[in-house]
Structure formats: structure tokens, C-alpha cells
TORFI-920449 format. One record per residue: residue number from 0; y, z negated, x of N, C-alpha, C in turn. Coordinates in pm, whole numbers. Atoms other than C-alpha are relative to their C-alpha. Example, Ala and Ser with C-alpha at 12.3 -4.5 7.8 and 13.67 -1.06 7.14 Angstrom:
(0,(-119,0,89),(-450,-780,1230),(120,0,90)),
(1,(-119,6,-82),(-106,-714,1367),(109,-73,-77)),
% end
This chain:
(0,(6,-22,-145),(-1500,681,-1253),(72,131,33)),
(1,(-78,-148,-24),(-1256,945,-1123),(-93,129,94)),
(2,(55,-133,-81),(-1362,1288,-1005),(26,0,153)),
(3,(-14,-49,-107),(-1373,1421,-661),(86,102,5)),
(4,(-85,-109,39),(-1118,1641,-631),(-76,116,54)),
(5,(74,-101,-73),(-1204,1980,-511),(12,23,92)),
(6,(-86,-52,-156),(-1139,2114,-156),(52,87,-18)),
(7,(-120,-123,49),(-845,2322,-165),(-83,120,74)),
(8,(60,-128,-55),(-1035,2574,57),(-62,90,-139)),
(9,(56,-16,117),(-1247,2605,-227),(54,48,-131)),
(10,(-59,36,144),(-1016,2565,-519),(85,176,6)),
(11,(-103,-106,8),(-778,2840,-358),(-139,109,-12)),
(12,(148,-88,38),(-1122,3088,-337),(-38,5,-132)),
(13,(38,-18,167),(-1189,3064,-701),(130,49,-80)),
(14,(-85,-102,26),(-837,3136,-779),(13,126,46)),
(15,(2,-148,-1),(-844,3429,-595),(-75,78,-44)),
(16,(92,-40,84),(-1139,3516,-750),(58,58,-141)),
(17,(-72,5,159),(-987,3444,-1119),(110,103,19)),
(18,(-59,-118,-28),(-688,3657,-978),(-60,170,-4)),
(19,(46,-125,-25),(-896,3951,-861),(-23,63,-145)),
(20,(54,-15,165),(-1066,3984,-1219),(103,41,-126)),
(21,(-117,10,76),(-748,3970,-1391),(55,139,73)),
(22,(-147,-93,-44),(-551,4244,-1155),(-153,144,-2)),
(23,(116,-161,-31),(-924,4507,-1180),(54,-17,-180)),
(24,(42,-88,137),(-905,4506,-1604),(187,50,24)),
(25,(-154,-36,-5),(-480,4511,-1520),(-19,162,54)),
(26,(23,-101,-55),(-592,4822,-1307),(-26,98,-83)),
(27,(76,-71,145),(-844,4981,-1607),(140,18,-105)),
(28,(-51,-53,57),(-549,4950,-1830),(120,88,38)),
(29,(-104,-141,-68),(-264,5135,-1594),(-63,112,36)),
(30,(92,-130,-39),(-526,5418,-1565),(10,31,-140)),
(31,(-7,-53,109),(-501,5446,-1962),(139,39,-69)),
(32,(-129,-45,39),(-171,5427,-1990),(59,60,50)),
(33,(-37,-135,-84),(-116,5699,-1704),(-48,141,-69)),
(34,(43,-150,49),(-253,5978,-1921),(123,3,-140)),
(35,(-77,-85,74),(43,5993,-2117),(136,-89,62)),
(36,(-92,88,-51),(304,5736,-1948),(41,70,162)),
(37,(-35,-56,-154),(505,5841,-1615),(12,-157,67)),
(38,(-11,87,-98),(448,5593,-1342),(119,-96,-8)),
(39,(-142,107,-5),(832,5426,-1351),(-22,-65,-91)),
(40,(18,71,145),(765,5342,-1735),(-123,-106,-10)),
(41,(126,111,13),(402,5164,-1696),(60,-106,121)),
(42,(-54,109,-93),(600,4948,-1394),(54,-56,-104)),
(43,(-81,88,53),(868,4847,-1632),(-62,-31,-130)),
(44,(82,88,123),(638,4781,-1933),(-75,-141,43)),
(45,(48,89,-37),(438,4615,-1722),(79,-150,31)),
(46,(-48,94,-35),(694,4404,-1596),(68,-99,-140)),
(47,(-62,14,130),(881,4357,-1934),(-119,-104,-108)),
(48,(73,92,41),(565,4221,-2086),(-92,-105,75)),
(49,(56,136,-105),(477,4006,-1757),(95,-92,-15)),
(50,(-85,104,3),(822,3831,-1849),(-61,-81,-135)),
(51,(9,-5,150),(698,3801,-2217),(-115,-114,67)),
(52,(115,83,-10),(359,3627,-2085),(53,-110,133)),
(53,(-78,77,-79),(555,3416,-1805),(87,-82,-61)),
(54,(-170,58,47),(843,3260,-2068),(-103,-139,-45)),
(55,(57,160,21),(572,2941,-2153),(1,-69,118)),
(56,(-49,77,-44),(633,2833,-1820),(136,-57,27)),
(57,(-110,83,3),(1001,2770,-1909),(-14,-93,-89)),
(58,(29,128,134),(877,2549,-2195),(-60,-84,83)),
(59,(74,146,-63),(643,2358,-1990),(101,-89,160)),
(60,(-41,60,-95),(875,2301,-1716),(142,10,-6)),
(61,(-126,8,88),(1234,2328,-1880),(68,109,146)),
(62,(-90,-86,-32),(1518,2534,-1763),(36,-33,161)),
(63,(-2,60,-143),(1516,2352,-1424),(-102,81,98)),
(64,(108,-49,-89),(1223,2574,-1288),(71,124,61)),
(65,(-28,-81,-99),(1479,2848,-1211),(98,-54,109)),
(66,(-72,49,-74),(1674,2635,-992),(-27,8,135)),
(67,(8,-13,-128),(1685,2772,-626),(100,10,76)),
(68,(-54,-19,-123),(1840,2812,-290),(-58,118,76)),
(69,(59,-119,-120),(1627,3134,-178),(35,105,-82)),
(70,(-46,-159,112),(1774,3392,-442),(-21,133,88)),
(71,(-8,-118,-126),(1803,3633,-127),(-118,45,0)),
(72,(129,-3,-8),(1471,3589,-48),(-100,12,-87)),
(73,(20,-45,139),(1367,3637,-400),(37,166,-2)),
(74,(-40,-133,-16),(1557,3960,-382),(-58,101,102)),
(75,(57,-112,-87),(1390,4095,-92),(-125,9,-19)),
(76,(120,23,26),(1057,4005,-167),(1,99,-103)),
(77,(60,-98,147),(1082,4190,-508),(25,151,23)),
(78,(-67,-154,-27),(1299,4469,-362),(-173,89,66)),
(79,(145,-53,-34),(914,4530,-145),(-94,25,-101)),
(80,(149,0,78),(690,4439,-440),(23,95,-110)),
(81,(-28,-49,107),(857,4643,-717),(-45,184,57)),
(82,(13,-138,-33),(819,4988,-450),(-178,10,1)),
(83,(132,10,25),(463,4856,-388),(-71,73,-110)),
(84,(65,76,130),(389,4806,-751),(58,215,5)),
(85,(-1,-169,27),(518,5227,-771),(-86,71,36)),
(86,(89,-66,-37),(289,5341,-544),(-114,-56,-47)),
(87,(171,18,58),(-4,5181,-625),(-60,21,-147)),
(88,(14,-45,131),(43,5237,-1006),(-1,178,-12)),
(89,(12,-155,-52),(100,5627,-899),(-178,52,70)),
(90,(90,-6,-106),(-216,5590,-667),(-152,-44,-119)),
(91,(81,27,142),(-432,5434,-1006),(9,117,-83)),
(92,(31,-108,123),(-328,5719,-1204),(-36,141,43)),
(93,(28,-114,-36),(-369,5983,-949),(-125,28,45)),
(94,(103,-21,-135),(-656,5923,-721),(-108,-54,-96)),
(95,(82,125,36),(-1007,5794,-854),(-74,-113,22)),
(96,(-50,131,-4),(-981,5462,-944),(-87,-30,96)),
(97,(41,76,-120),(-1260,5357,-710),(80,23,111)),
(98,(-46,-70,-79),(-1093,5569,-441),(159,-107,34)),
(99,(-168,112,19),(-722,5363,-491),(-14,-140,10)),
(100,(23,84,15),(-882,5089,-551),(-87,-61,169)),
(101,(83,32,-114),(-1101,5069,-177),(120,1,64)),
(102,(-85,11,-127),(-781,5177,-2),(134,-135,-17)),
(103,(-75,121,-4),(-579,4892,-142),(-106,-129,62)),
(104,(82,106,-114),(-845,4666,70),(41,45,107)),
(105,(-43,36,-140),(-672,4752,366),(125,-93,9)),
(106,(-132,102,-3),(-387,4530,267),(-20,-110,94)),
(107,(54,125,-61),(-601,4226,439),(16,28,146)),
(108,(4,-77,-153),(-581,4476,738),(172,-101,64)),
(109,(-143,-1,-23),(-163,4446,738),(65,-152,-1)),
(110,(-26,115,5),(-168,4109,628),(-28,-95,149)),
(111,(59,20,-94),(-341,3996,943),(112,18,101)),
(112,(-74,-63,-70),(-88,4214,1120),(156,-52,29)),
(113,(-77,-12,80),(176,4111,951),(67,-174,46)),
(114,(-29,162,-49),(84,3701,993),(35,-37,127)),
(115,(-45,22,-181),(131,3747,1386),(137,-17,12)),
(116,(-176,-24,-9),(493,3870,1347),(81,-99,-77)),
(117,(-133,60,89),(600,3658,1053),(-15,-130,-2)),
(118,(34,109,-8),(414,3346,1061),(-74,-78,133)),
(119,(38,51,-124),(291,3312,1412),(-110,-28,-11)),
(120,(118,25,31),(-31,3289,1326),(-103,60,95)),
(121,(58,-34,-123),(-279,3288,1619),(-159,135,-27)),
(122,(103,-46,52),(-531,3597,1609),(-92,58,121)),
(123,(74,-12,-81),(-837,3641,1862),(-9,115,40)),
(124,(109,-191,-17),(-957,3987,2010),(-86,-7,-73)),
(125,(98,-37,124),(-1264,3953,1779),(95,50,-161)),
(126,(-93,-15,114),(-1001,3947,1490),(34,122,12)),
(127,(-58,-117,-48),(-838,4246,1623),(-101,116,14)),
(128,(94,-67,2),(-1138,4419,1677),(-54,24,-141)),
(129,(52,-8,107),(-1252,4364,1345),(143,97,-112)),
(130,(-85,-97,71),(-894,4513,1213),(-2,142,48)),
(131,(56,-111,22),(-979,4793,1374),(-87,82,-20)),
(132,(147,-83,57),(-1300,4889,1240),(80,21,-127)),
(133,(-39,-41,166),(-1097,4822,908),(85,128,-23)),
(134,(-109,-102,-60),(-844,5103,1033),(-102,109,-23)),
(135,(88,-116,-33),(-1122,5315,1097),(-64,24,-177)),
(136,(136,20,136),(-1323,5244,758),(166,63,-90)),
(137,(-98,-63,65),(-955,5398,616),(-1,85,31)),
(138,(53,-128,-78),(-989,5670,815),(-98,120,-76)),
(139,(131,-23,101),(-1316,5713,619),(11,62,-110)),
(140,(-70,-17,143),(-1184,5741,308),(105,127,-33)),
(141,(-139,-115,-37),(-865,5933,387),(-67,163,-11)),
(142,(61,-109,-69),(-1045,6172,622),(129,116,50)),
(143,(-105,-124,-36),(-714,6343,755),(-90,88,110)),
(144,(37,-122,-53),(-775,6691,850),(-83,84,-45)),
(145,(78,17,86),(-1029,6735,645),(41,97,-150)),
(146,(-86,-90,135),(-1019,7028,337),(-5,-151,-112)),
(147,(-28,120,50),(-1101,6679,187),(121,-46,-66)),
(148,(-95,41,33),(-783,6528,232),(137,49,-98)),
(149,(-83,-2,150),(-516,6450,-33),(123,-71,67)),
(150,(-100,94,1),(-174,6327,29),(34,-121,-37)),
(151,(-60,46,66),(-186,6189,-236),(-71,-166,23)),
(152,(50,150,-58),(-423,5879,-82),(95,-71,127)),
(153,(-76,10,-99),(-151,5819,189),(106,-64,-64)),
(154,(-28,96,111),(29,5646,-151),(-57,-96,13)),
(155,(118,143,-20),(-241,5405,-176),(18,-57,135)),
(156,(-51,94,-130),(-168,5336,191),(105,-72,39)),
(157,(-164,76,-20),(185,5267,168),(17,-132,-92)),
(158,(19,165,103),(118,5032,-156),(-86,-102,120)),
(159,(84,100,-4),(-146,4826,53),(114,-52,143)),
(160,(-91,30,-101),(111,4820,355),(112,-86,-22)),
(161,(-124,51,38),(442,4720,165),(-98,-153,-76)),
(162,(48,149,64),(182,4409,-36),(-58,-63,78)),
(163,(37,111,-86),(85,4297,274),(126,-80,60)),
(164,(-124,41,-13),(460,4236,366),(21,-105,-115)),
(165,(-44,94,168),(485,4084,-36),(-47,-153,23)),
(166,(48,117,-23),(204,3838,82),(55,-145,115)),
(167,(-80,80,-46),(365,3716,327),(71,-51,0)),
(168,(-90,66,11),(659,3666,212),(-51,-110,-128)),
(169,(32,112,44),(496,3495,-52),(-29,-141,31)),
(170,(32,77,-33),(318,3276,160),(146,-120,92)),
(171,(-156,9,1),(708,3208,268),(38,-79,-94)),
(172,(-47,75,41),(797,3133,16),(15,-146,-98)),
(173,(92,72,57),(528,2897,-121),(18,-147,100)),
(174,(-48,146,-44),(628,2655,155),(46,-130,-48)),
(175,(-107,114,39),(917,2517,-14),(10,13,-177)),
(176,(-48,40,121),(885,2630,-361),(-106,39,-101)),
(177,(100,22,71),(661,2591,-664),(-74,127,-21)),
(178,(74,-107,32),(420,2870,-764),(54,62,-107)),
(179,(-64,-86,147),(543,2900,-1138),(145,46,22)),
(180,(-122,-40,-62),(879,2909,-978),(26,156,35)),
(181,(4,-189,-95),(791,3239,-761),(-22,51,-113)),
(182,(78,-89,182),(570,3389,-1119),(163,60,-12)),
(183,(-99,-33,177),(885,3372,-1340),(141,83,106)),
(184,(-83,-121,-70),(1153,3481,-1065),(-15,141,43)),
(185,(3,-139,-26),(969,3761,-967),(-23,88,-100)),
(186,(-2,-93,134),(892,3908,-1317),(123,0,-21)),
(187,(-131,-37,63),(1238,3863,-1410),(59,87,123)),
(188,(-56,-78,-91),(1369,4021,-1106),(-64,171,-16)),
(189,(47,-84,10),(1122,4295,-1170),(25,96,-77)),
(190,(-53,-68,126),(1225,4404,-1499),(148,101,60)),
(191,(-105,-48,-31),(1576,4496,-1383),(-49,151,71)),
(192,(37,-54,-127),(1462,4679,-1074),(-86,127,-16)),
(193,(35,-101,57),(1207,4863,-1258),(24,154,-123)),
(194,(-70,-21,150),(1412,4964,-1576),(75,150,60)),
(195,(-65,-117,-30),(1626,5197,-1355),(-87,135,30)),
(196,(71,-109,-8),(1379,5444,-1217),(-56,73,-142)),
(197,(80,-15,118),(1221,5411,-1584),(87,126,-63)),
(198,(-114,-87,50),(1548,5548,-1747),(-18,166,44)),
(199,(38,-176,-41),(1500,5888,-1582),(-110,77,-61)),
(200,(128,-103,88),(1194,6007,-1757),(-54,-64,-105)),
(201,(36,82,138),(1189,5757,-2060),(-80,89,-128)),
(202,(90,-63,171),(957,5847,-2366),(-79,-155,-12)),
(203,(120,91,37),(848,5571,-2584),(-111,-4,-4)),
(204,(146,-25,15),(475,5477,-2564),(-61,-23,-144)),
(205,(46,-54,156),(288,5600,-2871),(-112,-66,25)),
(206,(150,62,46),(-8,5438,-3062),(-64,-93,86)),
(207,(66,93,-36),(-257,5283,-2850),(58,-44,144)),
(208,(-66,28,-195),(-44,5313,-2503),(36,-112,-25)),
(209,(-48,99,-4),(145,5024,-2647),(-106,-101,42)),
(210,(83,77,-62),(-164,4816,-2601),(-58,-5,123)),
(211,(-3,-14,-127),(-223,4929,-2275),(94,-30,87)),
(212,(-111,65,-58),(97,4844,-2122),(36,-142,5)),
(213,(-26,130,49),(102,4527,-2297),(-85,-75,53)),
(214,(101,46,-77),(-219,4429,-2120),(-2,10,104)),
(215,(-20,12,-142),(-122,4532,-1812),(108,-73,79)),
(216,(-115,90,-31),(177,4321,-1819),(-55,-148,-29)),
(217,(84,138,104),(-23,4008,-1984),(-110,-66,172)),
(218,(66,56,-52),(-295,4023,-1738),(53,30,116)),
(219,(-117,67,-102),(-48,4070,-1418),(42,-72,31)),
(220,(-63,120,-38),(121,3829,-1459),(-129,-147,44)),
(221,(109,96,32),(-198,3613,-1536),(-61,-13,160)),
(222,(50,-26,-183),(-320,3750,-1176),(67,-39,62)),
(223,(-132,44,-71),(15,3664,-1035),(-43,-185,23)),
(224,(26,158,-54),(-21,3301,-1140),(-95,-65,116)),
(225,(135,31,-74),(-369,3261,-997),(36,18,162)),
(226,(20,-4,-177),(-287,3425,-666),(81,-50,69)),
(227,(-70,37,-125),(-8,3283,-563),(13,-160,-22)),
(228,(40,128,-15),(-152,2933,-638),(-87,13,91)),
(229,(58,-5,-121),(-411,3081,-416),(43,-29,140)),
(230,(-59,-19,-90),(-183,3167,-157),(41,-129,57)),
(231,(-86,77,11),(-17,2880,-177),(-105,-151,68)),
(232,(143,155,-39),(-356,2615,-121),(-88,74,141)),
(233,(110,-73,-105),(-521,2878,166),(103,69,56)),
(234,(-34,-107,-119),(-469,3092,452),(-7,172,-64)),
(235,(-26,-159,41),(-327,3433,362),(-149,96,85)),
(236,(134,-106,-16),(-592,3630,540),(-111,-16,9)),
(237,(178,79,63),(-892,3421,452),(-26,55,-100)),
(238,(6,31,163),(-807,3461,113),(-21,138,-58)),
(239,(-11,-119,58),(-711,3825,52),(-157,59,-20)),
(240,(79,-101,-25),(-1044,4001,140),(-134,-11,-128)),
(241,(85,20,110),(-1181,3830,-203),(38,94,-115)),
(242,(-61,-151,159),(-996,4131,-364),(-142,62,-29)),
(243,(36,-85,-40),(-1262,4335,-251),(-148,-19,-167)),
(244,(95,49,80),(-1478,4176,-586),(63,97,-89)),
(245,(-47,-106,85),(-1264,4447,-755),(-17,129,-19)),
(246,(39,-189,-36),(-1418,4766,-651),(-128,-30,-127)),
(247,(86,-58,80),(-1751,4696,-853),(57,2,-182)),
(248,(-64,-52,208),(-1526,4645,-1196),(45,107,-2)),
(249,(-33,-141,47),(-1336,4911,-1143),(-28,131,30)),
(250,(74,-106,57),(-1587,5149,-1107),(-87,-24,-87)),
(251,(68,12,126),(-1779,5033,-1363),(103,35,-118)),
(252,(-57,-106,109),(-1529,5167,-1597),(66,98,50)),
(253,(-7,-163,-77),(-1421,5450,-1376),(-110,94,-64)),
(254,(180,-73,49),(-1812,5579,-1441),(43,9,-168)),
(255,(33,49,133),(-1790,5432,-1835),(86,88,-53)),
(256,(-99,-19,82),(-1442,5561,-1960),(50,127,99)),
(257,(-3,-101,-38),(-1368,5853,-1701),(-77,54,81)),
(258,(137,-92,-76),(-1723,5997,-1555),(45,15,128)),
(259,(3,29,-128),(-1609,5898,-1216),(-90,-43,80)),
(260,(64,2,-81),(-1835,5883,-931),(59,-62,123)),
(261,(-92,36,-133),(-1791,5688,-590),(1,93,88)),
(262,(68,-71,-67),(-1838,5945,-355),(0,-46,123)),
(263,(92,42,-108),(-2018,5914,-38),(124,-86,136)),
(264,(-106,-4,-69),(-1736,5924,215),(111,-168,-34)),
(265,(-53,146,59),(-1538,5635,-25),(-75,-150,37)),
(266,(81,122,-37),(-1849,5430,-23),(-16,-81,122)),
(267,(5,67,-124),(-1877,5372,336),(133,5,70)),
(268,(-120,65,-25),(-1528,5357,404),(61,-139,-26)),
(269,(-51,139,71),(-1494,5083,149),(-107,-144,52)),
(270,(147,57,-46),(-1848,4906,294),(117,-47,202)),
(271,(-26,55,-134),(-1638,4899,680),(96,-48,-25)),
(272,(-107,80,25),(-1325,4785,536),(-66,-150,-18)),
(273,(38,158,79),(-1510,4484,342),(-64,-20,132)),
(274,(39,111,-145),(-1703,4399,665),(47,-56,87)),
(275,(-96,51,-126),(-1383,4393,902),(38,-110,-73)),
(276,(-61,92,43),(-1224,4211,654),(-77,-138,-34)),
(277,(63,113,18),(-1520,3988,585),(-19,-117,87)),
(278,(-1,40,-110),(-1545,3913,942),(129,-107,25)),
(279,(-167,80,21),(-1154,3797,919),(-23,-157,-82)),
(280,(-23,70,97),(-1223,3583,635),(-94,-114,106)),
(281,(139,65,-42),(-1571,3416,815),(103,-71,152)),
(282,(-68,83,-122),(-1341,3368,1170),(61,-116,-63)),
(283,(-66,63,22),(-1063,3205,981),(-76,-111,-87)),
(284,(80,136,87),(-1338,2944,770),(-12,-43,117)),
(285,(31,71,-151),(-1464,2864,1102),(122,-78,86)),
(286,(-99,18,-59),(-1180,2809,1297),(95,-148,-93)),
(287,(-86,89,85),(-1020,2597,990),(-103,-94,37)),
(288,(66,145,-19),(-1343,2371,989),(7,-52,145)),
(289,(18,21,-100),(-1361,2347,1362),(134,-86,26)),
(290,(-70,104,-18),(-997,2223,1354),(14,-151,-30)),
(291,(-8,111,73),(-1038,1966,1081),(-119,-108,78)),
(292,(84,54,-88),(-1303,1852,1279),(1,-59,152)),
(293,(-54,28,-132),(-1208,1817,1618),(136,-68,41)),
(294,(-120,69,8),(-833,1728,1531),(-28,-182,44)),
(295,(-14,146,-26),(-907,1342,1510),(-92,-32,93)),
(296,(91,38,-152),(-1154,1341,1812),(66,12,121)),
(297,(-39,-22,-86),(-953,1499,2066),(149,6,-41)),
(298,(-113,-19,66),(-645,1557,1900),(51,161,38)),
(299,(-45,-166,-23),(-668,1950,1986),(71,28,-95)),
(300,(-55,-133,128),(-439,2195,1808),(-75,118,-84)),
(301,(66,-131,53),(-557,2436,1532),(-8,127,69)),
(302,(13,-119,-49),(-659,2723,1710),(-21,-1,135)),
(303,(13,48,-144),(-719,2599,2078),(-143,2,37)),
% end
């Protein structure tokens, strides 16, 4: 008797899940390999061994999987995700990790922002309201003005800004073309892209870094697959705000492996982010069932 399939709502939610999990120990190990690695070099390791763990889907799907028509669009997408992928690996090794890790939850903020302009994607005043509590709950965190404040968290803002642009274009470019497709073009594109900045302050990684790099390229990519099968079955700003399952791993080895603390200020910054964004996620379930529902009664439009 055949299965039920799953509901993609569903199916994509557990990948992002499986994603999240995968990109917090990816996190834990670019925090180990920042105490002796310069930022450009853990990008291009990373990327170098995300091609390495990406090359079994040219076996399973032969030499035909790089076959496109959006090369451009490939190129710009990576040209965003590769500056991303600088700051936020800068923003892991500088800031602590809970700390880097809360302000990359405003990405769901930008994404939101982001879907109006690029995908037309209809968003309520409650929606809007709820992105700006998330605005504010950054705010939190930040604290400009403040003997507090750090520049150096204003990194972490620009990473969660430029990967809300990435998502989108992902969700772009998931329209028309396969998931393993996007994976393997954008690691290979990555490598290049990263290699140059690397060159400037090159030093091989010694002893155990190699395993750290190698894991952060392994389970990247591994996150990669997952999310942008996510992306790809769900609504970009439903989906994102299941990152937010990444703050309690990576302070649990923040605390374990560098006697990091959340502090107060973080905590409830990261507490109004996850609620705006939870709020986001909770409209857009609603709104999806309400269409699927009403569509063949009245024949309303999604979002009406």
C-alpha cells in the first residue's frame, strides 16, 4: 500500500530544521578554526572542501547537472553570498558566538523586505509591524551609543542583510532550476571567488585546523543541500525564522569550549527578534492554509 506523501509545508520545515543543525556545528567549527586561520582562508577552505563534499552529486546525476542558461545569475548570486559568507565568518570569530549568531536572525527581517521588492510578495501592516519589533530587538543587541557598542556587530548586520538578498535570489532561482544544480554551481563558483582574498594572507592550516576547515566545508555544504530544498518546497519567510533553533547549539558550546555567557542585553534582543519573526512565520501558515482552502470555494486569490 503506498505511503502518503508528506505535505511539502511540512517536508520543507524539517529540512530547514536538518539545515539549521548542520550550519550551528558548521558555525562551532569556523570559531575553531578562527584562532589561528584569517577569515579569507576558513571561506576558501570552506568552500574548497564544500566542492569536495558536493562532487557525488555529479555521479548521481552525470555531467548534465551543470547544464544552464542562468550562469549570470549564478554569478551574481555568489558574487553576494561569497561577501556574506566574509562577514559572517569574521563576525563568528570576532563577536561571541551567541552574540553573531542572534544577529544573523535578522536575516528573516530583510528577507521579508526583500520579498516585496523582488518577488512581489504581498505583506500586511501586522507583518510590518512585526519587522519592526525585529529591528528594534537588533537594536537590543547592538545597543548603538552605548560604551557597549562594538563595530564590530554592525558585520554581523551586513552578513544577515547581503543573505537575505542570497535567499532570494535563491528562491529565484529554484523556480526553474534543480536544487543540486544551485549546491554544486555555487560551491564551485565559490572556490574561485574566495581563493583570491585568501592569497593575501595565506598560511597553511596546521594539525587539528585541518579538521576544522574540513568540517566546515562538509557540513555547509550538507546545510546548503537541505536549505535550498527547503527553499525551494516553502515560502522564503515562513521558512527562515527556523534558523533561530541555532542559538541554543551554539551556545551550548560557546559556554562548553569557550566560557561564553549570553549576556542579558543579547538575550532579549534575540527573544524579540524570534517573536517578530515567529509572528511572520505564524501569518504566512495561516494565510497559506486560508488560501488552499478558500481557493476552490470562491476562487479568491492567495492573499485577498
Amino acid at each position: 500500500m503506498p505511503t502518503t506523501p508528506r505535505h511539502p509545508h511540512a517536508r520543507a520545515a524539517l529540512l530547514m530544521l536538518g539545515s539549521t543543525l548542520f550550519f550551528a556545528l558548521m558555525t562551532v567549527a569556523i570559531r575553531l578554526a578562527s584562532e589561528t586561520l584569517h577569515t579569507f582562508e576558513i571561506a576558501f577552505f570552506r568552500n574548497f572542501f564544500g566542492v569536495v563534499a558536493a562532487l557525488p552529486l555529479v555521479f548521481k546525476h552525470g555531467p548534465g547537472l551543470l547544464r544552464t542558461d542562468r550562469l549570470p545569475k549564478y554569478l551574481f548570486r555568489c558574487l553576494i553570498g561569497v561577501v556574506s559568507m566574509f562577514c559572517s565568518f569574521w563576525a563568528i570569530g570576532n563577536l561571541p558566538l551567541a552574540q553573531a549568531v542572534s544577529l544573523s536572525y535578522s536575516t528573516p527581517l530583510f528577507v521579508t523586505i526583500a520579498a516585496v521588492w523582488f518577488l512581489h510578495e504581498h505583506v500586511r501592516a501586522r507583518r510590518w509591524v512585526a519587522v519592526v519589533a525585529g529591528f528594534i530587538g537588533v537594536l537590543v543587541i547592538v545597543r548603538p551609543g552605548s560604551a557597549e557598542f562594538s563595530a564590530a556587530s554592525l558585520v554581523a548586520v551586513a552578513a544577515a542583510v547581503l543573505s537575505g538578498l542570497v535567499s532570494i535570489q535563491i528562491k529565484q532561482l529554484s523556480a526553474t532550476e534543480p536544487a543540486d544544480r544551485i549546491v554544486l554551481w555555487t560551491t564551485l563558483l565559490w572556490v574561485p571567488m574566495s581563493l583570491g582574498p585568501a592569497l593575501f594572507v595565506w598560511e597553511w592550516p596546521q594539525g587539528i585546523t585541518w579538521l576544522w576547515v574540513a568540517a566546515a566545508g562538509g557540513l555547509g555544504t550538507a546545510g546548503h543541500m537541505l536549505w535550498t530544498r527547503a527553499i525551494k518546497l516553502g515560502d522564503v519567510s515562513a521558512l527562515t525564522p527556523i534558523s533561530f533553533m541555532q542559538l541554543p547549539v551554539v551556545a551550548l558550546f560557546g559556554f562548553l569550549l569557550f566560557n561564553e555567557d549570553i549576556d542579558r542585553w543579547t538575550a532579549i534582543g534575540a527573544g524579540i527578534i524570534f517573536a517578530a519573526n515567529a509572528y511572520i512565520a505564524r501569518r504566512e501558515a495561516v494565510l497559506a492554509r486560508n488560501a488552499q482552502t478558500s481557493a476552490p470555494l470562491t476562487g479568491a486569490k492567495p492573499g485577498e
